[in-house]
C-alpha positions as CSV (number, residue, x, y, z in Angstrom):
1,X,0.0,0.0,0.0
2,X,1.4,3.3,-0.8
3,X,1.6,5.8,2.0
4,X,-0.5,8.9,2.0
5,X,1.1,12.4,0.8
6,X,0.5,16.2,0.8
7,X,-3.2,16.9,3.1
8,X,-3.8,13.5,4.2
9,X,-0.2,13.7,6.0
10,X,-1.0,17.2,7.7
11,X,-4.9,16.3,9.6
12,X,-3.3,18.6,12.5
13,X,-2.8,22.2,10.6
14,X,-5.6,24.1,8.8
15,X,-6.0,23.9,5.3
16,X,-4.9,27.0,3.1
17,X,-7.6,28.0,0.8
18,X,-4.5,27.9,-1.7
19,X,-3.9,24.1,-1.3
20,X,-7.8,23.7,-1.2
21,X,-8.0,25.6,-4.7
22,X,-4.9,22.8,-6.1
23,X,-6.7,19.7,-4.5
24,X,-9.7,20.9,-6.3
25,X,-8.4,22.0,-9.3
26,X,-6.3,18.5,-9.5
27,X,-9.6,16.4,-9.2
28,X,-12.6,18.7,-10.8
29,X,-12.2,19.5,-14.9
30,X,-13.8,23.0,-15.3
31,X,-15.9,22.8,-18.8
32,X,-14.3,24.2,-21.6
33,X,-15.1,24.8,-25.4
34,X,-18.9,25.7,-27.2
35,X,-21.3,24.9,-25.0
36,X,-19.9,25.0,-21.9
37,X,-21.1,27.5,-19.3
38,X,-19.3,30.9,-19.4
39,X,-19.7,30.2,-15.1
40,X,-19.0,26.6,-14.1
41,X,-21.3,25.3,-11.6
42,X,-20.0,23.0,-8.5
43,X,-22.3,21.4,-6.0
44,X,-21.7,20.9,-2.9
45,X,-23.8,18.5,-0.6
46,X,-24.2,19.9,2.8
47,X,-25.4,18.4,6.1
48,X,-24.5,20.9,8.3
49,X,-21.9,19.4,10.1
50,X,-18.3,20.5,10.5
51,X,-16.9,19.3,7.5
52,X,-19.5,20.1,5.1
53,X,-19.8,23.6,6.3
54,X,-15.6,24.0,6.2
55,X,-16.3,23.2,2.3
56,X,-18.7,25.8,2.1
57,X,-16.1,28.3,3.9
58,X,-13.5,26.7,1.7
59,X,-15.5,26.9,-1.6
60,X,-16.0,30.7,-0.4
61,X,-12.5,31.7,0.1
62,X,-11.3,30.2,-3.0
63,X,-14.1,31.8,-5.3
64,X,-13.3,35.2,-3.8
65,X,-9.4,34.7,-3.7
66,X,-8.8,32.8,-6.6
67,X,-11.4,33.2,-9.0
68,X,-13.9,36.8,-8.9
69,X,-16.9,34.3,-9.0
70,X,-15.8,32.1,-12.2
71,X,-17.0,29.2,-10.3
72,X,-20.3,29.3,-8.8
73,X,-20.9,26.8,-6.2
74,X,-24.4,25.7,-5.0
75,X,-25.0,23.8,-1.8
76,X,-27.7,21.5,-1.5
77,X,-29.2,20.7,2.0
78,X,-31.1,17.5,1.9
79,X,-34.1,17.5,4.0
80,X,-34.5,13.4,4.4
81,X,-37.9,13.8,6.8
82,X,-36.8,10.9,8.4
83,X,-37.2,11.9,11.8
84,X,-38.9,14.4,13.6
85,X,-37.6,18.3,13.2
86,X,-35.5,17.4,10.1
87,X,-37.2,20.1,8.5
88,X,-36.3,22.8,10.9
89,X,-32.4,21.7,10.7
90,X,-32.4,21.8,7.0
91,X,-33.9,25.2,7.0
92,X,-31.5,26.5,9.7
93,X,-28.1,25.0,8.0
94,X,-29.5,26.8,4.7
95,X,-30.1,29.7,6.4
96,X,-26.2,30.0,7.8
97,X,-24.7,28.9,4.0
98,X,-27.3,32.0,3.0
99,X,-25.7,33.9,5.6
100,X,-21.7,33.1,4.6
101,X,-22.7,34.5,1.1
102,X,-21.2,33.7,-2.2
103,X,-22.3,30.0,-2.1
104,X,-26.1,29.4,-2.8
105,X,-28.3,26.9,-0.7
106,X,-30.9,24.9,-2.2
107,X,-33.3,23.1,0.2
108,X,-34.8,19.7,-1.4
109,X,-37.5,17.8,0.7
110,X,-37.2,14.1,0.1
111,X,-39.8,11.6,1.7
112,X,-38.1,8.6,2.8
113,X,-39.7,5.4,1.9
114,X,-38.6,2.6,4.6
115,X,-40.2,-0.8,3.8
């Protein structure tokens, strides 16, 4: 097994928005040529937690640092209605992305069907 390298090794220090913008960049191919959208679009699915709401921050930094809005990322809050209140926190964690700026929230309401 090869060992891990570059973020993987350094868990303990924040990231830069820089070597978010690279790790991003390296993975996610921006559409090019007729056709493509003069502003690329990237979703982002959010739960609300920690990390999905770093990637929101992140995705922030690195349109207003690196970019002037030439990407345009949209978060998506899934309301699952699979237990009591869900509503309320999917409405409050698209509330604070609204809040951040720059990065859109969608709400979707999706009815669980458990056999």
């Amino acid at each position: 097994m090869k060992p891990t390298t570059g973020l993987l090794q350094r868990a303990t220090s924040h990231i830069k928005t820089s070597e978010f913008d690279a790790a991003l960049s390296s993975v996610w191919q921006r559409p090019k040529g007729v056709g493509a959208p003069r502003i690329p679009k990237l979703a982002l699915a959010v739960s609300g937690g920690v990390d999905s709401m770093a990637l929101v921050v992140l995705c922030r930094r690195m349109n207003r640092d690196f970019h002037n809005s030439k990407v345009k990322p949209r978060a998506f809050v899934v309301d699952h209605a699979a237990r009591s209140g869900s509503d309320v926190e999917a409405t409050q964690v698209a509330r604070n992305i609204a809040k951040l700026g720059t990065v859109a929230p969608t709400a979707i309401k999706y009815k669980l069907n458990v056999v």
